[in-house]
C-alpha positions as semicolon CSV with decimal commas, in nm:
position;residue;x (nm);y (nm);z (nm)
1;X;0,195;-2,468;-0,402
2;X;0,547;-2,420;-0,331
3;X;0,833;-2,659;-0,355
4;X;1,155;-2,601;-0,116
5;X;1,439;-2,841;-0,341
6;X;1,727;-2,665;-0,420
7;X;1,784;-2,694;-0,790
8;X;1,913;-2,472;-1,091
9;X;1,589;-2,351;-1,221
10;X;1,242;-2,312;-1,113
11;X;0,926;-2,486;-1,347
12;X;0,538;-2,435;-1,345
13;X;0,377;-2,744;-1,393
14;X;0,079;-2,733;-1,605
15;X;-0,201;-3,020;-1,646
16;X;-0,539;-3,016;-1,815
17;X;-0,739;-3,280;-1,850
18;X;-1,067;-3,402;-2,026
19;X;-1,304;-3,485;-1,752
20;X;-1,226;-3,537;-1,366
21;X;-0,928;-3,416;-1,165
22;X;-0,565;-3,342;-1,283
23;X;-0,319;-3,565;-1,124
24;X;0,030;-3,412;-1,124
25;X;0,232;-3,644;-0,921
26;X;0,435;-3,792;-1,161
27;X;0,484;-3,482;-1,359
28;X;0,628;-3,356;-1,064
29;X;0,840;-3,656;-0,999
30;X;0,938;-3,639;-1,345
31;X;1,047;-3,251;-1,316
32;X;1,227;-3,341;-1,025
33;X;1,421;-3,599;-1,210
34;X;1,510;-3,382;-1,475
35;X;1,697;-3,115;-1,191
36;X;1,390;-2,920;-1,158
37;X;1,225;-2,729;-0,859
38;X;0,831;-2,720;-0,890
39;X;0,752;-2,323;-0,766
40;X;0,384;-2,368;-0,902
41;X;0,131;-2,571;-1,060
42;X;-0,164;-2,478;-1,303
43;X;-0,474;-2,742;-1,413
44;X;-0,775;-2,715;-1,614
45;X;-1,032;-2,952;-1,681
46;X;-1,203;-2,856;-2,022
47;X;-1,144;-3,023;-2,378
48;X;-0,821;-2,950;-2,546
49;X;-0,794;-2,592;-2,712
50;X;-0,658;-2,562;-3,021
51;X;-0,471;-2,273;-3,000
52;X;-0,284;-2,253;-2,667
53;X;-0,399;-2,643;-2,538
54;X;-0,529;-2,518;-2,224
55;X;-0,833;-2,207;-2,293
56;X;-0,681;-1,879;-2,325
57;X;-0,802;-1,721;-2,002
58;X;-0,602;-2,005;-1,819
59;X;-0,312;-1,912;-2,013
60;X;-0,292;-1,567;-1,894
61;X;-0,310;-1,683;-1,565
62;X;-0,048;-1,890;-1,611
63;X;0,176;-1,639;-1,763
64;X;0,103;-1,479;-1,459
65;X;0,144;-1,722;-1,187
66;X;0,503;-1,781;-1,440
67;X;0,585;-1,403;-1,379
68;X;0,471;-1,406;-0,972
69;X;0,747;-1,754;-0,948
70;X;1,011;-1,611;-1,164
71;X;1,038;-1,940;-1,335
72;X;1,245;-2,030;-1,625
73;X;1,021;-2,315;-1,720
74;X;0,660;-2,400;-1,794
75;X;0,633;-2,796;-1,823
76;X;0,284;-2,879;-1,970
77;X;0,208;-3,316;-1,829
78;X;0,047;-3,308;-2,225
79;X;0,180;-3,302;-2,566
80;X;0,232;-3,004;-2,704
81;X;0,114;-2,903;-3,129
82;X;0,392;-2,620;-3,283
83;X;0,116;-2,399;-3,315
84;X;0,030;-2,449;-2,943
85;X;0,403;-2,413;-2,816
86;X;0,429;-2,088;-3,098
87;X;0,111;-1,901;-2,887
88;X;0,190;-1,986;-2,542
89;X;0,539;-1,844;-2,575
90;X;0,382;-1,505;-2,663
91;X;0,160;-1,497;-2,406
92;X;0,464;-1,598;-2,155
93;X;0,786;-1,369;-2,046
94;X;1,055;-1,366;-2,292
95;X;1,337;-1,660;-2,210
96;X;1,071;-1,902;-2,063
97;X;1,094;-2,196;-2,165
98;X;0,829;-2,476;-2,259
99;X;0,846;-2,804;-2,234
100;X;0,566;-3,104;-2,280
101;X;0,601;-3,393;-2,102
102;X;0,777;-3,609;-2,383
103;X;1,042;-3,336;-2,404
104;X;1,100;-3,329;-2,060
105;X;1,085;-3,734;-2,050
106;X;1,345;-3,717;-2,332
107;X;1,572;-3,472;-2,104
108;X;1,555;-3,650;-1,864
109;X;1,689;-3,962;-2,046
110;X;1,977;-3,769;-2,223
111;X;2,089;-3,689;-1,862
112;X;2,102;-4,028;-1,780
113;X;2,238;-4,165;-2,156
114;X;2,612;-4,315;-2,063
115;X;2,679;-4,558;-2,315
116;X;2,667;-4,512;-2,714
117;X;2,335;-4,707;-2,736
118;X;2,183;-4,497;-2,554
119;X;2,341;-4,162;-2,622
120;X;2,199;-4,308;-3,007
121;X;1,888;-4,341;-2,892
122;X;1,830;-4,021;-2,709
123;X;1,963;-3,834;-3,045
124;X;1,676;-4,066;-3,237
125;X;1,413;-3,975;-3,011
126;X;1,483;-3,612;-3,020
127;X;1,507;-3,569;-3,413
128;X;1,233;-3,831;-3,441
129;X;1,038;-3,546;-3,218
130;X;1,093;-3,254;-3,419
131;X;1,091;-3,402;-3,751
132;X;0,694;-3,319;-3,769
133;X;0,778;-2,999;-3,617
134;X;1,007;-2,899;-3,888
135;X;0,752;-2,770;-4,123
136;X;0,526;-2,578;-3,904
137;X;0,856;-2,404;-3,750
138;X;0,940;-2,270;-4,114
139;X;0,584;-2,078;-4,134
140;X;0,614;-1,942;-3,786
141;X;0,950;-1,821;-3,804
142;X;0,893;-1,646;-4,097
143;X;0,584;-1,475;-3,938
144;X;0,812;-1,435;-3,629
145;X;1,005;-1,095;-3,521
146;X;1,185;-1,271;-3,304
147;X;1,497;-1,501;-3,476
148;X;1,429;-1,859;-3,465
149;X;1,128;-2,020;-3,308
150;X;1,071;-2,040;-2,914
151;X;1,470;-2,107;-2,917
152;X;1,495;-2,383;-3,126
153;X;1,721;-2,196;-3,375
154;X;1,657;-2,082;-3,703
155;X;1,495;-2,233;-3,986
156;X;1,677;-2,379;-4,202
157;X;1,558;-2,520;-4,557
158;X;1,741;-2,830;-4,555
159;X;1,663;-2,934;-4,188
160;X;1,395;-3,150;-4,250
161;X;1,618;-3,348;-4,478
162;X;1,891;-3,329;-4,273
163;X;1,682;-3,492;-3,972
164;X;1,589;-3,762;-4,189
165;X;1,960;-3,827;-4,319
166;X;2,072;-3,792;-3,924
167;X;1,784;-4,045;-3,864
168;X;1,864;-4,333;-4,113
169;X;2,256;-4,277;-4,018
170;X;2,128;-4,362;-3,633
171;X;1,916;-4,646;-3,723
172;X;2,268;-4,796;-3,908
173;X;2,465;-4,752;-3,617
174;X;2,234;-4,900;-3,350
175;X;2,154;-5,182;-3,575
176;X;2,542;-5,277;-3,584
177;X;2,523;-5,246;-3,208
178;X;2,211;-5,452;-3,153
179;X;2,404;-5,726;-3,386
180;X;2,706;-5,704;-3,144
181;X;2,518;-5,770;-2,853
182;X;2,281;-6,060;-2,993
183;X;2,634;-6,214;-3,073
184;X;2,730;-6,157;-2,705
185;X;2,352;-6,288;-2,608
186;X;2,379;-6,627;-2,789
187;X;2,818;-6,679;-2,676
188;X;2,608;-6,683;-2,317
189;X;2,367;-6,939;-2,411
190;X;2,603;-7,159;-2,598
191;X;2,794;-7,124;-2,208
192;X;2,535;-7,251;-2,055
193;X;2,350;-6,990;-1,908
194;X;1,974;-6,919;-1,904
195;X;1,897;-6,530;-1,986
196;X;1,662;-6,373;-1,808
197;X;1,471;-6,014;-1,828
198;X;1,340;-5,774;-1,568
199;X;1,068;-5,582;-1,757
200;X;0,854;-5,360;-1,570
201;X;0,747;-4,968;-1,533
202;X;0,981;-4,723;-1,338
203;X;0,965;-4,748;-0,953
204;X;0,824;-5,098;-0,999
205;X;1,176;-5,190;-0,798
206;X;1,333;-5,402;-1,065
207;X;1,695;-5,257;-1,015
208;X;1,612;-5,346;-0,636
209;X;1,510;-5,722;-0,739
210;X;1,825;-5,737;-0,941
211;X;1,985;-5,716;-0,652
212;X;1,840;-5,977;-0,465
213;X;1,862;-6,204;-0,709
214;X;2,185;-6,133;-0,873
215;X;2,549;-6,283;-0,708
216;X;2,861;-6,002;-0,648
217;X;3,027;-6,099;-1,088
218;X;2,985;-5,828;-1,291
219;X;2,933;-5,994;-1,616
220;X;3,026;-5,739;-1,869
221;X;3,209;-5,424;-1,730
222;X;3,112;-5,268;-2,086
223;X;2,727;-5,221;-1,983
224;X;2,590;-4,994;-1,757
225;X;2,608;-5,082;-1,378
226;X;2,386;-4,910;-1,130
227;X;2,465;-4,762;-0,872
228;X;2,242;-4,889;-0,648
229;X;2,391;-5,241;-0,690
230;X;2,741;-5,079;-0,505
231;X;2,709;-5,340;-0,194
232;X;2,721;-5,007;0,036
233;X;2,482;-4,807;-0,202
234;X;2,141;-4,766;-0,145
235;X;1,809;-4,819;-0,402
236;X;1,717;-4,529;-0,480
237;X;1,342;-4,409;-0,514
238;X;1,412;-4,229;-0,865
239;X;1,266;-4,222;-1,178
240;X;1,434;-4,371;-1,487
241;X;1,811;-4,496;-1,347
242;X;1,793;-4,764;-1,591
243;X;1,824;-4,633;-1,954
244;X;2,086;-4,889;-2,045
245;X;2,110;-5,235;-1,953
246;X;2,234;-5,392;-1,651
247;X;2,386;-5,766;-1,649
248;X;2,431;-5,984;-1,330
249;X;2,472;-6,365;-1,287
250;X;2,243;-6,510;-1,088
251;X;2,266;-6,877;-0,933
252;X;1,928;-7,100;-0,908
253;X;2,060;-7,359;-0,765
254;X;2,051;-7,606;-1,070
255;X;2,154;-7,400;-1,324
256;X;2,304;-7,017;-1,313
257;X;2,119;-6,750;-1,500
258;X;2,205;-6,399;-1,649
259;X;1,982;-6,162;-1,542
260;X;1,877;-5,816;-1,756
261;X;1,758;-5,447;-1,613
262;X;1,630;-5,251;-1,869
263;X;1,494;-4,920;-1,929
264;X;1,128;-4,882;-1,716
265;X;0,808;-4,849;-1,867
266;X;0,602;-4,494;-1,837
267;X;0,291;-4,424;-1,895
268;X;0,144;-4,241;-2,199
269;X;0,440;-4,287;-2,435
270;X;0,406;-4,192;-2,781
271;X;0,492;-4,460;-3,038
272;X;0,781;-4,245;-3,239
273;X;0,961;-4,243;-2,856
274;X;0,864;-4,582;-2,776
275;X;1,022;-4,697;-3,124
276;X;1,307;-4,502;-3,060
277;X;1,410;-4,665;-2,704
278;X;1,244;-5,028;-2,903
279;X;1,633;-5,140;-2,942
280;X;1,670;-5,093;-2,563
281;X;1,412;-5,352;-2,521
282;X;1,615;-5,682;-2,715
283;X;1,705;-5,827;-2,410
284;X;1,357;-5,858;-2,304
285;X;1,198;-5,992;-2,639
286;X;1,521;-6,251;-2,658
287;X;1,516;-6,364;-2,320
288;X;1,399;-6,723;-2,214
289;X;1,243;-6,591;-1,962
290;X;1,081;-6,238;-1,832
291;X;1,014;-6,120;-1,479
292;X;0,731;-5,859;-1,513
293;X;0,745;-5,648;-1,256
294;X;0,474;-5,500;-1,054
295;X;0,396;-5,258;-0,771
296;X;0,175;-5,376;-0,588
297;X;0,091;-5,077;-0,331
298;X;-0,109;-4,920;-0,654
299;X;-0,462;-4,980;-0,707
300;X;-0,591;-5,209;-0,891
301;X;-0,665;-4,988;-1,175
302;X;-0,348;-4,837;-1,218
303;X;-0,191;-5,213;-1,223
304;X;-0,423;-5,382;-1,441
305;X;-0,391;-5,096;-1,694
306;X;0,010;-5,117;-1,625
307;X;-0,022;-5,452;-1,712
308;X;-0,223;-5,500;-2,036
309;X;0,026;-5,185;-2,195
310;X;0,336;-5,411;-2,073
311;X;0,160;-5,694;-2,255
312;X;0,115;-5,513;-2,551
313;X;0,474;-5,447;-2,549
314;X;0,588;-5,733;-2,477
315;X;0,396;-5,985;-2,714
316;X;0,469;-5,748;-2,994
317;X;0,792;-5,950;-3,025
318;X;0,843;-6,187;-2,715
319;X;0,789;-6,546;-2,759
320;X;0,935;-6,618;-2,391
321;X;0,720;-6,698;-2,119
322;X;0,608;-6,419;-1,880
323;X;0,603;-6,418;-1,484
324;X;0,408;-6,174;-1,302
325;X;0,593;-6,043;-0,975
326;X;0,386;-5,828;-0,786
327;X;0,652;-5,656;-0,572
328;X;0,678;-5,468;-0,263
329;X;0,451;-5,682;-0,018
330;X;0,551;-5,506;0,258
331;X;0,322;-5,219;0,208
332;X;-0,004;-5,391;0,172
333;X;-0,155;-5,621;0,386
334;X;-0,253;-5,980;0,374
335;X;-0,601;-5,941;0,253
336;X;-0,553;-5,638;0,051
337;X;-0,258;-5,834;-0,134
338;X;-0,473;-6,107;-0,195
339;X;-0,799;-5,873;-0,316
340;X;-0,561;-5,767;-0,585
341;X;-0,419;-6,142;-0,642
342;X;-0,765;-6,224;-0,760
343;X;-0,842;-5,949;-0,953
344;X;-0,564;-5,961;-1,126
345;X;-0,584;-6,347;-1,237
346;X;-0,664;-6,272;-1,592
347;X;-0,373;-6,052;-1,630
348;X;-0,143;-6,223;-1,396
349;X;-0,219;-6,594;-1,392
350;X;-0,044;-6,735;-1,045
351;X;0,184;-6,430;-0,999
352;X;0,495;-6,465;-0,722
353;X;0,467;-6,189;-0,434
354;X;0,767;-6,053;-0,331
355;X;0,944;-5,790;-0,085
356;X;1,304;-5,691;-0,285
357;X;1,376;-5,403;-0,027
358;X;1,265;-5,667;0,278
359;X;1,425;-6,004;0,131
360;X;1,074;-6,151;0,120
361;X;1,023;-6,458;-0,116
362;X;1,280;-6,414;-0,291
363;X;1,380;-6,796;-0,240
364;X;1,020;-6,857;-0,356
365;X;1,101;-6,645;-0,673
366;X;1,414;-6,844;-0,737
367;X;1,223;-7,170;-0,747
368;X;0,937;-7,037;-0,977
369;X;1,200;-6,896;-1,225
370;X;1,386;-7,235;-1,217
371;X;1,040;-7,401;-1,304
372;X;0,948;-7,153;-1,578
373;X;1,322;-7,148;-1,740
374;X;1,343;-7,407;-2,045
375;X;1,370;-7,757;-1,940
376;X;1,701;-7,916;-1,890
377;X;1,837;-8,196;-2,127
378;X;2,020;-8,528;-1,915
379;X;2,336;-8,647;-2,042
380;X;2,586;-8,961;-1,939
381;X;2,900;-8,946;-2,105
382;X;3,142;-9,217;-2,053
383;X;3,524;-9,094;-2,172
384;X;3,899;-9,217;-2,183
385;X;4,115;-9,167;-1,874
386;X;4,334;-8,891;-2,008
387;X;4,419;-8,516;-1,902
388;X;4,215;-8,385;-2,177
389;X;3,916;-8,592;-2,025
390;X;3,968;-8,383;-1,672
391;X;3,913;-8,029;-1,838
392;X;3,608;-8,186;-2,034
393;X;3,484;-8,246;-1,680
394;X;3,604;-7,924;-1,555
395;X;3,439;-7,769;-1,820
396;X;3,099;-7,939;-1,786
397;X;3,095;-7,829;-1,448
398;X;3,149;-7,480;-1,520
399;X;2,841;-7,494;-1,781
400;X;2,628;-7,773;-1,624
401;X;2,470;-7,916;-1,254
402;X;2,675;-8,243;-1,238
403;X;2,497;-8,523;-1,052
404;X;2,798;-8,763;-1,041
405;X;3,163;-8,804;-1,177
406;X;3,299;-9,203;-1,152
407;X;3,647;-9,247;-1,196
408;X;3,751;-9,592;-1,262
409;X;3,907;-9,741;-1,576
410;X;3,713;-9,489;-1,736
411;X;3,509;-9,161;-1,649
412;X;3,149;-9,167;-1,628
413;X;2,991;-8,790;-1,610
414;X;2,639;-8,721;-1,526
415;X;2,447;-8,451;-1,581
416;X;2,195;-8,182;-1,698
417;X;2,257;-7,919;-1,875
418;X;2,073;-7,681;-2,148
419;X;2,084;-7,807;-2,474
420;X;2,392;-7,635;-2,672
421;X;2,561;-7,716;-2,350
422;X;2,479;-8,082;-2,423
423;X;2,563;-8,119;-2,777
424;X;2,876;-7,907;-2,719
425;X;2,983;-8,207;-2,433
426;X;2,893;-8,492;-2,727
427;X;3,082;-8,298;-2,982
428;X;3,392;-8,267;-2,713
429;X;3,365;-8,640;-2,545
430;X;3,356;-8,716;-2,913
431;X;3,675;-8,580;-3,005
432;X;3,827;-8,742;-2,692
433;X;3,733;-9,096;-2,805
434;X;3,843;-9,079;-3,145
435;X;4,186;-8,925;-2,999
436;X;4,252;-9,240;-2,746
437;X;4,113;-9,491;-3,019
């Protein structure tokens, strides 16, 4: 099966599987998104091997079929043991390279890595990956003609300490960043505004949502802005855009909200990467509210077991509530949307169905947010008739819905507001009485 993109190196894709039929679809997407062109493809179905993953027969054909393509890279849609990755490489051409699927997934995220947080956590997740490795590389390089093992470099005594030093020197650095931005987090609430989290798995379409739902302010030029929310850009249909996080203000009417894109979901992580990206994730689990994301064109199986992993993940830390929004309506039908409504009920308790590429409930969505977004407090402040009272006012109605403003002797302000917006207006009209007293 032959691929006709037009990118910098060729790849084999190679799948095996328990039981059943290999599915390489998103290994392909994923190769894709790393800069790849797929020449080939190779599955087995058979029980892992312990040797060379896939039995050895296959992997002389697949040296083969790597030889017939001329490709640079074999990219196995499994995890990969040393041992494993030591014996393929003989069997394949000299120069070829191997990657599993989390070393391709972390590739792929280094490409996209802009900001320090998540240049960081790329680094993490790679030395977090070979720190197991370490030890098994020093016996087979040593047993190895060649210098160094499968081009990693040679072995080094003091590498595995090294990682570890390199490791705890990361975890330092993004912890003083995740402080920063929790300060940054709770200067937002204390102005008024509700935060709210798109959570989801990639292609779900929550950088397309954001866009629906956010207004044209950036809110902080310092995090990463996609490019699909350019008023002229497109969405675009690719794998893992999001690796930082993505800030837009969002008005609901009542009350204006900041709303959060963050780094997708995908399937079959292994915990040391999912701990690694975990930091990515703090706008989610300190949100008051998260939008859970769904595609709804998938079957039912591949949502509901989306679904109960995103729980997992989510609950681990989250204490907001969670709305379900089962997006992109416009590919299913009535009935079949509501087949998968009710099967989903355990998982997704009255979800909100949406169309972000068509526009479609949106407004709906806005409403349901409103609702699920902690409860406004009501306030009536009456204050002196001075020019320090009008920017009180000016200010409340920067951080609050005002109902009504009376201007008589005195000024009468009501309205609702969250509750540090509140006490900060007591605190304030406070001030201003004891001053005109």
């Amino acid at each position: 099966m032959t691929e006709t993109d037009t990118h910098t190196e060729s790849a084999v894709i190679v799948k095996r599987v328990d039981s059943g039929s290999a599915d390489t679809t998103e290994v392909r997407d994923l190769a894709r998104a790393a800069g790849y062109t797929v020449a080939a493809e190779v599955t087995q179905t058979r029980t892992e091997d312990p040797a060379f993953h896939v039995g050895e027969g296959k992997a002389d054909e697949l040296a083969a079929v790597v030889v017939r393509t001329d490709a640079a890279v074999v990219i196995f849609d499994n995890q990969l043991g040393p041992y494993q990755t030591y014996n393929l490489g003989n069997k394949l051409p000299e120069g070829v390279r191997i990657l599993d699927r989390f070393r391709l997934i972390l590739e792929i995220f280094g490409q996209r890595a802009q900001t320090r947080k998540a240049q960081l956590q790329v680094e993490l997740a790679e030395l977090r990956y070979e720190l197991p490795r370490a030890e098994a590389k020093a016996s087979l390089a040593k047993r190895d003609e060649r210098p160094g093992f499968m081009g990693l470099g040679e072995y080094d005594e003091s590498r595995e300490h090294d990682i570890k030093n390199q490791i705890a020197n990361i975890r330092e650095e993004l912890r003083s960043i995740e402080e920063t931005e929790q300060h940054r987090r709770e200067q937002r609430r204390e102005s008024g505004f509700d935060l709210v989290a798109l959570a989801g798995y990639t292609n779900a379409g929550k950088s397309t949502l954001l866009r629906r739902l956010a207004d044209d302010i950036d809110v902080d030029a310092n995090e990463d802005l996609h490019p699909d929310l350019d008023s002229t850009a497109e969405s675009q249909d690719r794998l893992f855009t999001t690796l930082g996080t993505t800030t837009r203000r969002a008005d609901l009417d009542r009350r204006e909200a900041l709303v959060t894109d963050t780094v997708g979901f995908i399937s079959d992580l292994p915990h040391w990467l999912v701990e690694s990206f975990k930091s990515t994730l703090d706008s989610v689990y300190r949100a008051d509210l998260v939008l859970l994301v769904v595609d709804v064109s998938e079957s039912v199986e591949e949502i509901r077991e989306k679904l109960v992993t995103s729980h997992d993940t989510l609950y681990e830390r989250n204490e907001a509530p969670i709305l379900t929004v089962l997006n992109k309506i416009d590919t299913v039908d009535d009935e079949e949307l509501q087949e998968k409504r009710e099967a989903l009920a355990a998982l997704a308790p009255n979800p909100v169905a949406v169309s972000a590429k068509e526009g479609l409930n949106i407004e709906t969505l806005r409403e349901r947010i409103d609702e699920a977004l902690p409860d406004l407090r009501r306030e009536r402040l009456v204050l002196p008739m001075t020019d320090e009272t009008m920017s009180l006012v000016s200010w409340i109605h920067d951080h609050a819905s005002v109902e009504n403003v009376d201007y008589g002797e005195q000024v009468v302000v009501e309205f609702e507001g969250r509750p540090a917006v509140v006490e900060q207006s007591r605190a304030k009209a406070g001030e201003l009485v004891e001053a005109s007293a």
